[in-house]
C-alpha positions as CSV (number, residue, x, y, z in Angstrom):
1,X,-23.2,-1.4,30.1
2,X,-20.5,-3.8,28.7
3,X,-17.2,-3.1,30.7
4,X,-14.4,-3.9,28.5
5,X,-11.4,-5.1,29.7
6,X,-9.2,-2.4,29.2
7,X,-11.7,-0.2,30.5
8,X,-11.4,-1.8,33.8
9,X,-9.6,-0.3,37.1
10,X,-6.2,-1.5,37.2
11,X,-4.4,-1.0,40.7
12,X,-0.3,-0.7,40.7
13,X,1.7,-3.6,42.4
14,X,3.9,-0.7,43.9
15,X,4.1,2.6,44.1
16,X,7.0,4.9,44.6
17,X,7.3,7.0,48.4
18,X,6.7,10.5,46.7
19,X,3.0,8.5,45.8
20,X,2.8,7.0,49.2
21,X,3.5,10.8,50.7
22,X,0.4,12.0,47.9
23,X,-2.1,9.1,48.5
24,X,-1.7,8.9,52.5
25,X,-1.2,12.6,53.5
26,X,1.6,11.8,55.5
27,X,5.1,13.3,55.4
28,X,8.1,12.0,53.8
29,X,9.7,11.6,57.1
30,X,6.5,9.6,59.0
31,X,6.5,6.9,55.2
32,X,10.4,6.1,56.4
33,X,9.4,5.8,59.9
34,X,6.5,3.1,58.8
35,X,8.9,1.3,56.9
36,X,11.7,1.3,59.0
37,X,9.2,-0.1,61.6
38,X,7.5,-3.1,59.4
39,X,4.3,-1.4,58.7
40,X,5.1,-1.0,55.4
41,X,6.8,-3.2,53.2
42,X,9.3,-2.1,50.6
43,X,11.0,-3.2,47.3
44,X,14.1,-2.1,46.6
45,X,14.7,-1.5,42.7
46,X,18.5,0.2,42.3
47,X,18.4,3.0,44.0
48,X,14.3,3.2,44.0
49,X,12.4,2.7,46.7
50,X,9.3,0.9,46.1
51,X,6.6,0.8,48.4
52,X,4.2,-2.1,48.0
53,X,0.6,-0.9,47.0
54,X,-0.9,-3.7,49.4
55,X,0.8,-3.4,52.0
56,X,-0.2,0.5,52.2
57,X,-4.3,-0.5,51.8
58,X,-3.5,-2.8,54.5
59,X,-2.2,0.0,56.8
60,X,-4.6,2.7,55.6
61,X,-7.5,0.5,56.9
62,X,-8.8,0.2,53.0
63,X,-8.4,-3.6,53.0
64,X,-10.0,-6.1,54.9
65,X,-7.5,-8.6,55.7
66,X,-8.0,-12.5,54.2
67,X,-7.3,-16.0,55.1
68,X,-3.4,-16.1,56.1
69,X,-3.5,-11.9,56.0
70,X,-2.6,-9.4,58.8
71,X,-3.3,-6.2,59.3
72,X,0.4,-6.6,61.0
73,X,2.7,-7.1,58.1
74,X,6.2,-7.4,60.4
75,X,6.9,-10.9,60.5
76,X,7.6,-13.1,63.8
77,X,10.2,-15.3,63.5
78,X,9.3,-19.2,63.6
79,X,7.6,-20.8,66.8
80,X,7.8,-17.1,68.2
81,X,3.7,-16.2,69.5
82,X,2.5,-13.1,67.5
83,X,0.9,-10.5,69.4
């Protein structure tokens, strides 16, 4: 079968925390908690809070991480050993 372009799956850059609280399971309060902590990384968009789709694959376990890719998404600062 000839899978046209269109047809193909196309997964969102971001997705809003309402989503994140629908895809994951986990409560509103436990999505701030991950993000307040680094697990999760955010984009904020006026008032929006955007919650990267990657990021949440990473932290879900659905990813497996690449060259230059943590599981751990807070950043160290420079010359600081990561954990």
């Amino acid at each position: 079968m000839i899978e046209r372009a269109w047809e193909q799956k196309i997964e969102p850059l971001t997705v809003r925390v309402s989503t994140t609280v629908h895809i994951t399971g986990l409560s509103r309060s436990q999505i701030y908690e991950l993000i307040e902590s680094g697990d999760l990384q955010t984009i904020k968009a006026g008032r929006a809070t955007l919650v990267q789709y990657r990021s949440l694959k990473l932290l879900m376990g659905n990813v497996v991480p690449g060259a230059g890719e943590t599981a751990d998404l807070r950043q160290s600062p420079p010359g600081t050993p990561s954990t």
